[in-house]
Each structure stands twice: as C-alpha cells, then as structure tokens.
C-alpha positions in Angstrom: 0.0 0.0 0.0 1.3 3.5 -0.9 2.1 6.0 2.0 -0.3 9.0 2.1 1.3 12.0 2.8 -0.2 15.5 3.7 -0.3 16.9 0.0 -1.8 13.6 -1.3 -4.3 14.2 1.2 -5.2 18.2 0.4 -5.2 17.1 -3.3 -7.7 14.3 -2.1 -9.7 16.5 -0.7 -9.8 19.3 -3.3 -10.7 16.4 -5.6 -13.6 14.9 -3.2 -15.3 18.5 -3.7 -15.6 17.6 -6.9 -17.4 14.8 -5.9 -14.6 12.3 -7.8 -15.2 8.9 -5.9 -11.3 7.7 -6.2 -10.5 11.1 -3.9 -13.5 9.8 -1.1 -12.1 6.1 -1.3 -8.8 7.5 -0.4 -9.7 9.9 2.3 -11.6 7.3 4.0 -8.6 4.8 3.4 -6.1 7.6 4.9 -8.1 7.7 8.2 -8.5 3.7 8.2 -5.5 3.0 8.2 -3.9 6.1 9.7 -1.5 7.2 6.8 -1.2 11.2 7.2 -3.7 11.3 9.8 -4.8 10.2 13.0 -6.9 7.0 12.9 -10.9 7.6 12.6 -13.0 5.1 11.5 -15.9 7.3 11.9 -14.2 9.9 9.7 -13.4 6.9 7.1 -16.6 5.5 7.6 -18.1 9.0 6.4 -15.8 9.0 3.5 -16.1 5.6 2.0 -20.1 5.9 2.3 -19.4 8.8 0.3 -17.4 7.0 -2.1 -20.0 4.2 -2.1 -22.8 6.3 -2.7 -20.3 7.1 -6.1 -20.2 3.5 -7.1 -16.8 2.7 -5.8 -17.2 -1.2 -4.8 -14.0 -1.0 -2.8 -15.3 1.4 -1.2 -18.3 -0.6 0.5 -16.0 -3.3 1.1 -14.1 -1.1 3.5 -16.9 0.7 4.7 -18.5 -3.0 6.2 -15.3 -3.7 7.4 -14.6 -1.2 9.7 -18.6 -1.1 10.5 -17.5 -4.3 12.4 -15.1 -2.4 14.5 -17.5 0.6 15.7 -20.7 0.7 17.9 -24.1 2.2 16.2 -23.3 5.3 17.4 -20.2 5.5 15.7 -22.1 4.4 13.0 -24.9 6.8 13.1 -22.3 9.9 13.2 -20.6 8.9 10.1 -23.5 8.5 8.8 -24.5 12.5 9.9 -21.3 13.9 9.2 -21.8 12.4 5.9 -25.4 13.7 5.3 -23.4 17.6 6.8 -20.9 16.7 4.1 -23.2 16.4 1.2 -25.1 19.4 2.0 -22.3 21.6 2.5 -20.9 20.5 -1.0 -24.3 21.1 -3.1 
C-alpha cells in the first residue's frame, strides 16, 4: 500500500469537492489505516459511504469492514457527518 502523505491528502480532498469517488475512497482509506492522519473510523466510515454512494465497490468493502469495529453510534455519526458533508458541498 502506498504512504499518504499530507499533499496527497489536500489534493484528495480538493478532488472529493468535486465529488470524484477515487479522492472519497482515499480519504476514508487515509483515516482507516492512519497514513497522514490520525486514525478515525468514523471519519473513514463517512468517507467511503461517500465513495459508495459514487459507485466505488472497494469502497463498501471497506466501509462493512470497519462497521464491524464501531458501535451504532459511531455508525450513526458517520453517517450524519456524511449527510453535513453532502449538503455543504451542493
């Protein structure tokens, strides 16, 4: 797996305001697995139901697995912040 480093992860961002489902994948990978950020699975759950709701399969694959590791109310704020995330962007 390829480090992700701080301007990997402003470019991922810039290009997840575009709405580009490869950019959401890898934001939500960055705070799974902890590469240029703290870990956060309800930050990466937000982002890979963003990149799921985009049509990446890869991205629901990740998305169940780290379900497994947080409680529903973990769950339930990824979910929000996801929901705050879409609204902001339209």
């Amino acid at each position: 797996m390829a480090c992700i480093d701080i301007d990997s992860l402003s470019q991922f961002e810039c290009d997840a305001k575009q709405g580009r489902a490869d950019a959401l994948y890898n934001l939500g990978l960055a705070y799974s697995t902890g590469q240029g950020v703290d870990v956060d699975y309800i930050a990466a759950h937000k982002w890979f139901n963003l990149a799921a709701m985009k049509g990446s399969e890869v991205a629901k694959t990740w998305r169940a697995q780290i379900s497994r590791e947080m409680n529903s109310n973990q769950i339930a704020e990824a979910q929000r912040l996801a929901r705050e995330w879409l609204s902001f962007i339209r």
